[in-house]
N, C-alpha and C positions, 0 to 999 in steps of 0.2 A: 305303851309309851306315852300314852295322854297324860298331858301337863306333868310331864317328866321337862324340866328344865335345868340346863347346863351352864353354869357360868362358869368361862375359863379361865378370868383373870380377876381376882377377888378383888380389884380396888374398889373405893368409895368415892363413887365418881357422880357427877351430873347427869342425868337425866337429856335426850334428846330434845324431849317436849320443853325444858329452857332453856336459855342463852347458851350458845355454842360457844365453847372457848376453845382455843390454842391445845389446852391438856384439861382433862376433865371430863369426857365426854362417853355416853351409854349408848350403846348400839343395840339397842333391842329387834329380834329378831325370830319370828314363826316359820316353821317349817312346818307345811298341812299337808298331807296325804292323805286324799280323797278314797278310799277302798270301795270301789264299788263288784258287787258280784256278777263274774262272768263266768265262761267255761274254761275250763283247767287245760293249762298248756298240753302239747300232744308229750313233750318228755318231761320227767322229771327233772333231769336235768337245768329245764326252765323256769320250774319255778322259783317264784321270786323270793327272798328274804325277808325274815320279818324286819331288818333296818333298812330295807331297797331307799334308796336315797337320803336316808337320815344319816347313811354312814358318812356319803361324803360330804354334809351338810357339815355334819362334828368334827370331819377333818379338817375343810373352810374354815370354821370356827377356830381352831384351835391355830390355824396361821395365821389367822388373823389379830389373836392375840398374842402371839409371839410378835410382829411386827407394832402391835398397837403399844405393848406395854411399853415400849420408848418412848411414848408421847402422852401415857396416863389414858389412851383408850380402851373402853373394855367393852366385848361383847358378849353376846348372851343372847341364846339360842333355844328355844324351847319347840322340840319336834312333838307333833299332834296326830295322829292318827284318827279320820272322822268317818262317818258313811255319808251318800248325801244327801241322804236325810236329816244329817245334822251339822252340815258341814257350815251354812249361811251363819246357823245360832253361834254355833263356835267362832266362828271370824268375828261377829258383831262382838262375843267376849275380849277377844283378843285386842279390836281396834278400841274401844273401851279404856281396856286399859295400859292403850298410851303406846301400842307396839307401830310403829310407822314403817317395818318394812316386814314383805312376806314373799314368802317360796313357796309357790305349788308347784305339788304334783298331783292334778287330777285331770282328765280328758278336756276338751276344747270347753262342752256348752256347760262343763262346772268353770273353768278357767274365766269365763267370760259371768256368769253370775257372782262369783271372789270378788274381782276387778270391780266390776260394777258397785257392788259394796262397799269394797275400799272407798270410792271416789277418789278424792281430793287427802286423806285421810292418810294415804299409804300407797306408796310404789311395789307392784306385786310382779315378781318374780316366776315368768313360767318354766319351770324346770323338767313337763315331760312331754303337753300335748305339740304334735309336730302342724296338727291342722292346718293349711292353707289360708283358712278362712278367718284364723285369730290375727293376719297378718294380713289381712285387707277387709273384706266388710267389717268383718266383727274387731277389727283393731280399737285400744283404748288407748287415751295418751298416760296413764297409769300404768300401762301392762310392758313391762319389758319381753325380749323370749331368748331365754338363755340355750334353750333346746333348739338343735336348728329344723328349718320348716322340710314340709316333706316338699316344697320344689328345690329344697338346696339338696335333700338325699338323692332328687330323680338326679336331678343334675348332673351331682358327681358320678353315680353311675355311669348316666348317658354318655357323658364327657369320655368314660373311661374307655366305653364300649364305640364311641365313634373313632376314639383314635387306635383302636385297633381292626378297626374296617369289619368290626364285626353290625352293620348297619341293615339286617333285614332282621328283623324280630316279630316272635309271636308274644302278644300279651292275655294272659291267664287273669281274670281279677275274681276275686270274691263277688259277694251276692250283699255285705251289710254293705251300710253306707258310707263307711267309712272306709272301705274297698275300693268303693266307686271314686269318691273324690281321691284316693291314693294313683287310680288309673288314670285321670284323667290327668293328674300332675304328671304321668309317665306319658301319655299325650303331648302337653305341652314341652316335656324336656326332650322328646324324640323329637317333636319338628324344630327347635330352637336349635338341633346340633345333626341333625340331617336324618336321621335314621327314619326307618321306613317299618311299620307296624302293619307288617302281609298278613296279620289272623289274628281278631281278639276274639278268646271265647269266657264264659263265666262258668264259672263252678261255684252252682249252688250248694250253698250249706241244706244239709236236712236234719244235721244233728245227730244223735247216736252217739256209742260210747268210742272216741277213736282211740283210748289207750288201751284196750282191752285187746284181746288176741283174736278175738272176729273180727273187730276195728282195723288192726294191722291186715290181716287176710282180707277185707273187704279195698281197702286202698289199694293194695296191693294188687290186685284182679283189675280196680277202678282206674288207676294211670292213665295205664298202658295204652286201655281203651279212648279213655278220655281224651288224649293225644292223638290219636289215630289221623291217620288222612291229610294231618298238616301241610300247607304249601312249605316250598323250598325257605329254610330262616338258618340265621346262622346260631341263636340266641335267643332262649326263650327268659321272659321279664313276671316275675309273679308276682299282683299288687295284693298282697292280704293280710291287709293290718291288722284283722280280728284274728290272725293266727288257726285259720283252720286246717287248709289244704298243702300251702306252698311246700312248708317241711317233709312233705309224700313227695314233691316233683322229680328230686335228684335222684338218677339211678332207675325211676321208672317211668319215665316220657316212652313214647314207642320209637320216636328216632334218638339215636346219640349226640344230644348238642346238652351246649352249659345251660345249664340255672341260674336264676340271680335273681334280683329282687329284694322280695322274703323270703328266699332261700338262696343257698348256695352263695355267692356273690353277693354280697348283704351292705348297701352303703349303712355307717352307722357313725354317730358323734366320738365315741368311745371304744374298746375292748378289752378285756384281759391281756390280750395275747401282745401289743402296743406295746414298743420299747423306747422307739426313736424320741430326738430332741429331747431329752433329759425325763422320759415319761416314766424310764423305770424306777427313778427314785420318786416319781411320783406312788406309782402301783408298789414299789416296797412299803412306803410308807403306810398307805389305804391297807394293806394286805394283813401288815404287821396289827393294827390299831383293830379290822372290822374281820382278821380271820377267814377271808375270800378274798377272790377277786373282784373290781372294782368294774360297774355297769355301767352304759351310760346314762345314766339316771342319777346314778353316784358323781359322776365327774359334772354333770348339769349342776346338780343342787350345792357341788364343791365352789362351780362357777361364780353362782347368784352370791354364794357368802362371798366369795373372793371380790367380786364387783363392788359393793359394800365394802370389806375393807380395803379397797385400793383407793376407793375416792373418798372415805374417810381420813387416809393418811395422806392423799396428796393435798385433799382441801382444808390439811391442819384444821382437823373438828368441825366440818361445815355443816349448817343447819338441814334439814331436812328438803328445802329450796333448793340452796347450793349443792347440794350432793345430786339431785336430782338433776339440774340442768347440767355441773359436772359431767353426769356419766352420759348425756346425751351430745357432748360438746368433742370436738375434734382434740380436745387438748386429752380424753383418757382414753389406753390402751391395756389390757390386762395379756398377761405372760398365763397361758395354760398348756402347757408341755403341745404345743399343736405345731411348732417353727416357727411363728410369726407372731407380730403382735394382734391381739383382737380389740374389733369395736363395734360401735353401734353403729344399725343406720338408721340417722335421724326419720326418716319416712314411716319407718311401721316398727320402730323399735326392736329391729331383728340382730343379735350380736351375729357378727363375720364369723366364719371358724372354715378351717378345712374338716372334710370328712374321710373319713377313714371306709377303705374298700375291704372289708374283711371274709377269708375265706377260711373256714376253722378255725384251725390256729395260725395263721397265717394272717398279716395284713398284707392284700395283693398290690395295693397301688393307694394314694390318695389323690383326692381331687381337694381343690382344681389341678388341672393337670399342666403341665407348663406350656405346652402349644396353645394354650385360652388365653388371651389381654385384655386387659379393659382399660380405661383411658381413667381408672378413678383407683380402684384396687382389685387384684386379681381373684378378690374374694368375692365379688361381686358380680361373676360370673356363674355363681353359683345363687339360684334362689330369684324371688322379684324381683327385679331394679327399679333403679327409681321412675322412670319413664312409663313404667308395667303395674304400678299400684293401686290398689282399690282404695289406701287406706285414707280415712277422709277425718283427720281427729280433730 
């Protein structure tokens, strides 16, 4: 799909890079997906698509020029596919030639090398990494985050699981690094909402083939064991974002309590299985157009184009400035089948959203939950706030 480009509304319009007018106006627009090589999900099931987030990028697109062609705006989308090895060279082509807004999707320390490139040049869009750390040290005043962070995922969680007095937990984390900081966000969202973390243990990766049918019999024998001895918990939490161990938890812990996390009980931005607030004609449409169902990866990168054209049509054609400070400003709100409206928060550029508690097929609950308030918006209970930020831009 490299420098496959999309334009969905053929006018002959002005260019971003000049005078912004009223009608007339080009929205140029990159969608990068960073591919980098890791180990293959434990099911098939999981694996990912070859358009994982281009699809709902082209769907963004395409409402957005349904709405734009009333007013002579057109955009135009060109989804990239890089490794990252080549990821810098290709963005530097892109801002080159004149493109001022971008969506990623690659992990936190390519998220924060893009951004960095961009400068001053282009407003980038992060559409997958959840990182903690792109929303406080490593914040840019360049980088929006359309994906929500993994303290607004513990959160919802936490939230969900303190109000059901299920409040003594054991946490499971992985062994990468990105395990570790995933747990430690489950740290901070159990003491922000009371719960009480009676046993953390790690499970090392050693690697081997876990799809395999020694893989399954070796898990399988590994559990049970690995569980053994636990204190009294009501709920055990498993933080493992590299995807190695958690999807074994359910079913073979040695005691009978719930899963959650990375498994079982899974807070997530998105689902398939998602209906409420008008979301199934969102998923009809996605479904119809990309012939699956829609990830959250898909609805992120649906986001970033929708942000884009909502404050392009509210700022009648505003310049690349004006659209920027727009979408940072109390005056925009974007409608994403979530019940409520979304926004930024000014501090680390982190868009509001609820999260979705999803159990199969099933969404169990969403957070925030309605017993949370906050004296600003109930979305803001979920993730940093403002008083809690590292971000120094």
């Amino acid at each position: 799909m490299k420098g496959l480009t999309r334009s969905l509304c053929g006018l002959a319009l002005l260019c971003l890079c000049g005078p912004a007018l009223a009608e007339g106006t080009e929205y140029r627009v990159a969608v990068i997906r960073v591919d980098a090589p890791g180990p293959m999900p434990i099911s098939r099931a999981d694996l990912p698509p070859k358009d994982l987030g281009f699809a709902g990028a082209d769907l963004g697109t395409a409402d957005n020029s349904t709405t734009g062609a009333f007013v002579g705006q057109t955009f135009v989308t060109e989804d990239i596919v890089v490794s990252p090895e080549t990821a810098e060279a290709e963005l530097q082509r892109i801002l080159d030639s004149g493109v001022t807004y971008i969506v990623t999707l690659a992990d936190a320390a390519m998220t924060v090398k893009l951004a960095d490139l961009a400068g001053d040049r282009a407003l980038v869009f992060n559409a997958l990494a959840t990182d903690d750390v792109l929303r406080g040290k490593d914040c840019r005043a360049n980088l929006l985050h359309v994906a929500p962070s993994d303290a607004m995922l513990t959160d919802a969680l936490a939230q969900y699981l303190a109000l059901k007095r299920w409040d003594e937990v054991v946490m499971i984390e992985g062994s990468h690094a990105e395990d570790m900081a995933l747990a430690a966000s489950y740290r901070r969202s159990a003491e922000k909402f009371g719960l009480t973390i009676v046993e953390e243990r790690v499970y090392v990766d050693t690697g081997g083939a876990r799809r395999t049918d020694t893989g399954h019999v070796q898990v399988q024998k590994q559990m049970p064991v690995f569980t053994q001895e636990l204190p009294a918990h009501d709920v055990i939490i498993a933080a493992d974002h590299a995807g190695v161990f958690a999807a074994w938890l359910p079913y073979h812990t040695w005691d009978a309590r719930p899963v959650t996390g990375s498994a079982g009980l899974v807070p997530a931005s998105w689902s398939g299985v998602f209906e409420a607030w008008g979301a199934t004609q969102f998923q009809t449409r996605f479904e119809k157009a990309a012939g699956r169902f829609a990830r959250s990866e898909d609805l992120q990168a649906w986001m970033a184009l929708r942000v884009i054209g909502e404050a392009a049509m509210r700022t009648k054609g505003g310049d690349f400035n004006t659209m920027h400070d727009f979408i940072l400003s109390d005056a925009f709100d974007l409608a994403a089948f979530k019940g409520q409206k979304l926004t930024f928060r000014d501090w680390d550029g982190q868009l509001r959203q609820p999260i979705l508690l999803v159990a199969g097929n099933v969404v169990a609950s969403v957070s925030p939950q309605d017993e949370y308030l906050h004296q600003v918006s109930q979305l803001d209970t979920l993730g940093i706030d403002r008083p809690e930020t590292e971000c120094q831009k």
